[in-house]
C-alpha positions in Angstrom: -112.1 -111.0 91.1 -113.8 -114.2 92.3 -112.6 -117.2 91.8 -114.4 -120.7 91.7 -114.0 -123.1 94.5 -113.1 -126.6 93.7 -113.7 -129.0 96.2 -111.7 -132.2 97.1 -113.5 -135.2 95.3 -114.5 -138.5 97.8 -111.5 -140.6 97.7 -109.1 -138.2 96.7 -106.2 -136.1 99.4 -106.8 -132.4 100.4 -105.0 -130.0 102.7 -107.3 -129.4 105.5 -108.6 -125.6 105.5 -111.6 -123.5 106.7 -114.9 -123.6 105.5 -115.8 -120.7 103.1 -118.2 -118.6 105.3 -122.1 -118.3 103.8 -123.1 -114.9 103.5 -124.6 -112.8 106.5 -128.5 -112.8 107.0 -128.8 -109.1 106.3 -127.4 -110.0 102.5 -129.5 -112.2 101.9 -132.5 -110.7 103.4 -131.2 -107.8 100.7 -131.4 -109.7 97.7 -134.4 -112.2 99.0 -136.2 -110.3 101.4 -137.2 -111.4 104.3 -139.8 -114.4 104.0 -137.9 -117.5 106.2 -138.0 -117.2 110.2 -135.5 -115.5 111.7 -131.8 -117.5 110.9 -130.8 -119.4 113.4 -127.0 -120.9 113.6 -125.5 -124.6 114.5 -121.6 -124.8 115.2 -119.6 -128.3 114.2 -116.2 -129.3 113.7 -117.1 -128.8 109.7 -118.4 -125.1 110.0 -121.3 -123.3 110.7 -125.0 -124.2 109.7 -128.0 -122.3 109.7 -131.6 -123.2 110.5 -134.9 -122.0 110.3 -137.7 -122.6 112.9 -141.5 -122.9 112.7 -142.6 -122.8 115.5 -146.0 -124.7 116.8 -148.9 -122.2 116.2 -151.5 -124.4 118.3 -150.9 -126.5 121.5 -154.3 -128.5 120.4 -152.9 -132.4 120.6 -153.0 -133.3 116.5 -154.1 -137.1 116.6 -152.1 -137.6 113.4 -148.7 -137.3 115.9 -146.9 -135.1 113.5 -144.9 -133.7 116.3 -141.7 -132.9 114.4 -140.9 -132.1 110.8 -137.2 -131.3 109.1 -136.9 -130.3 105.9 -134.0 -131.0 103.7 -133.5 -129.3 100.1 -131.9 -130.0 96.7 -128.7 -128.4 95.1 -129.0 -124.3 94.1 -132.6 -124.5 96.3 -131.6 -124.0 100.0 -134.5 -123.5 102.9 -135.5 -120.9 101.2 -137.1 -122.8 98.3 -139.0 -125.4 101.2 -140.4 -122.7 102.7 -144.1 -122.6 100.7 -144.6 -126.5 101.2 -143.7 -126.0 104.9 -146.0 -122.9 105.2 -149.2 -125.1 103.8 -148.1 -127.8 105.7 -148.2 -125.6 108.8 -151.9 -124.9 107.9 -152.5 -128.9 108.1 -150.6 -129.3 110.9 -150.4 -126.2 113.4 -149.5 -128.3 116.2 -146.2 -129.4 114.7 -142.5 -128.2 114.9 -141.3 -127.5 111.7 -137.2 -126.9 110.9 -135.6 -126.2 107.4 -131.8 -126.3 107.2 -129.8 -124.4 104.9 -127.6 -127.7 103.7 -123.8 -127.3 103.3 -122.7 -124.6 100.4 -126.3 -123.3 100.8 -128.4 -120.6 101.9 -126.1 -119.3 105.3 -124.3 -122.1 105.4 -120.7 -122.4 105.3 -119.2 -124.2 102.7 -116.7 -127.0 104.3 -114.0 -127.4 101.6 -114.0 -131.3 102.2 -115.5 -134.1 99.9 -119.4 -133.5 99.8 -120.5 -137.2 100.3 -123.3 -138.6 101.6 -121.5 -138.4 105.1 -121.2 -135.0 105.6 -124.7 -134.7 105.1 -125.8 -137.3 107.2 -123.6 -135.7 110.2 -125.0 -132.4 109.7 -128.5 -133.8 110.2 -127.3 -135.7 113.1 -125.8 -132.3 114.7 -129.1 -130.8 114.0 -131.3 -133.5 115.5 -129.2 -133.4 118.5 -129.0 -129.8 119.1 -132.9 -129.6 118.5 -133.0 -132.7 121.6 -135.2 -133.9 118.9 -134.4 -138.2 119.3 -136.1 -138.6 116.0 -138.0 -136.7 113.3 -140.3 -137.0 110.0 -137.6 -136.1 107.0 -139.1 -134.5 104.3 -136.7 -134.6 101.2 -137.2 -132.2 98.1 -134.6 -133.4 94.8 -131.0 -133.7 96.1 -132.8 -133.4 99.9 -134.9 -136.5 98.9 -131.4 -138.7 98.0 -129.7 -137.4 101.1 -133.4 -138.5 102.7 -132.7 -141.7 101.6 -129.4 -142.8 102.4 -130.0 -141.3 105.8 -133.1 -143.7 106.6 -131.3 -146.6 105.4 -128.4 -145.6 107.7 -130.1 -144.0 111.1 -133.7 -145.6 110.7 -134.4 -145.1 114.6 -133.9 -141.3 114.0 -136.5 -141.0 111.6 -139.9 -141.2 112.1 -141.7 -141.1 108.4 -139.8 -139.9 105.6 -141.4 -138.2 102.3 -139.8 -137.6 99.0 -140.5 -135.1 96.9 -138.8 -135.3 93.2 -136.3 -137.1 94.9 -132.9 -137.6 93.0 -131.6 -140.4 91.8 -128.6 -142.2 91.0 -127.1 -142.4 87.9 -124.9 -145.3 86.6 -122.0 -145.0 85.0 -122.9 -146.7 81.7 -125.5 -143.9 81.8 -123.4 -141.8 80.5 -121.1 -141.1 77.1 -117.6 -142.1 76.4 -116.6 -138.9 76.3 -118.7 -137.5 79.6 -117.1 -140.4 81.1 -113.4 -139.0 80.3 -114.7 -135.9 81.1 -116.3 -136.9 85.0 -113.2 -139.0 85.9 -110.3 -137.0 84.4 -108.4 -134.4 86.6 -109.4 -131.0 84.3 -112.1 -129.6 86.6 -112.8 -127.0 84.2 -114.0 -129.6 81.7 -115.7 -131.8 84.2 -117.4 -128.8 85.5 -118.8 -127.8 82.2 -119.8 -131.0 81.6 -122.1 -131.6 84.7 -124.0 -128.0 83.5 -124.2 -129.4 80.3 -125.8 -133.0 81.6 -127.9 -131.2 84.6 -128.8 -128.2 83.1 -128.2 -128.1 79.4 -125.7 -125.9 79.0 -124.0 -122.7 81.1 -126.2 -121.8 83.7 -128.5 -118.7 83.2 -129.8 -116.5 85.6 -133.8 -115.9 85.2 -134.6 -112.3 84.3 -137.3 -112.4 86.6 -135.6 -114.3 89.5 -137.0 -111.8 91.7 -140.5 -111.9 91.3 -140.2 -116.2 91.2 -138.7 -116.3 95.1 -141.2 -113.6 95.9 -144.0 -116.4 94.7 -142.0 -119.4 96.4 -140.7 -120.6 92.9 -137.5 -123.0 94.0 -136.5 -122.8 90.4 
């Protein structure tokens, strides 16, 4: 029987243990098929990351300089759901590098049982740039990915070259919300805070699409 993973919230104290492993690439080429690059993986003291390259398709010099592109992606979309921007993109620009990373708790990635804060992110890009020898990049940011986009500019601008958000996240205040989701997002029943950030983000229990098949076969990220 599974059981769900609650992760230690910022602030709070945790016993360190492993990440929870992402799936392997044949599972999810299984239930996705196979329409990203061929996966590959980044080791760090958090866990293990996958990433996704496209490759330069002309050695023609583009005078635009876009040389090198990484993609970041929102919550419940990992690389998967960049991948038909970056392929028109690649059309555009077929002299450029192109990478999409499969974000903690997405895609392949492992799933570091840590606070997810901005932070952890931000390393994880880091450990990316670095592995790629890539001293800076152009950040492109879809929802969640655009926040993280962000917050990463404003803390690392010499690694980033251009940065563009799409439906970039935002941040909510507190007095956004209800008395009661208040209680509910700063009490210590996760079961109750858990239902309700479903109910805020997605209006209730989450529902798998009948059709989820056929809308990643067309590149649908939701």
């Amino acid at each position: 029987m599974s059981q769900d993973l609650v992760l230690p919230r910022p602030g709070a104290s945790y016993k360190p243990q492993p990440p929870v492993a992402g799936p392997t690439e044949a599972a999810f080429v299984e239930t996705f098929g196979a329409l990203l690059p061929a996966a590959q993986f980044l080791q760090t003291p958090r866990g293990k990351a996958a990433y996704y390259e496209i490759t330069p398709s002309s050695s023609k010099d583009d005078t635009t300089k876009i040389d090198k592109v990484l993609f970041i992606h929102g919550v419940q979309t990992p690389a998967l759901g960049m991948l038909p921007l970056a392929r028109d993109l690649e059309k555009s620009f077929p002299a450029a590098h192109m990478v999409l990373i499969d974000l903690w708790g997405h895609g392949l990635s492992d799933t570091p049982v840590v606070p997810h804060e901005a932070s952890l992110f931000h390393q994880l890009i880091d450990d990316l740039l670095d592995h790629l020898s890539w001293p800076s990049a152009h950040l492109v940011g879809f929802s969640f990915g655009g926040a993280t986009t962000v917050s990463y500019v404003a803390s690392r601008p010499s690694r980033v070259k251009s940065f563009t958000l799409v439906a970039p996240a935002g941040l909510l205040q507190l007095s956004m919300f209800t008395p009661d989701e208040q209680a509910c997002l700063q009490g210590d029943d996760e079961d109750a805070a858990k239902k309700c950030v479903l109910d805020i983000l997605e209006g209730g229990d989450l529902v798998v699409p009948a059709d989820w098949k056929q809308r990643v076969a067309k590149g649908s990220a939701g």
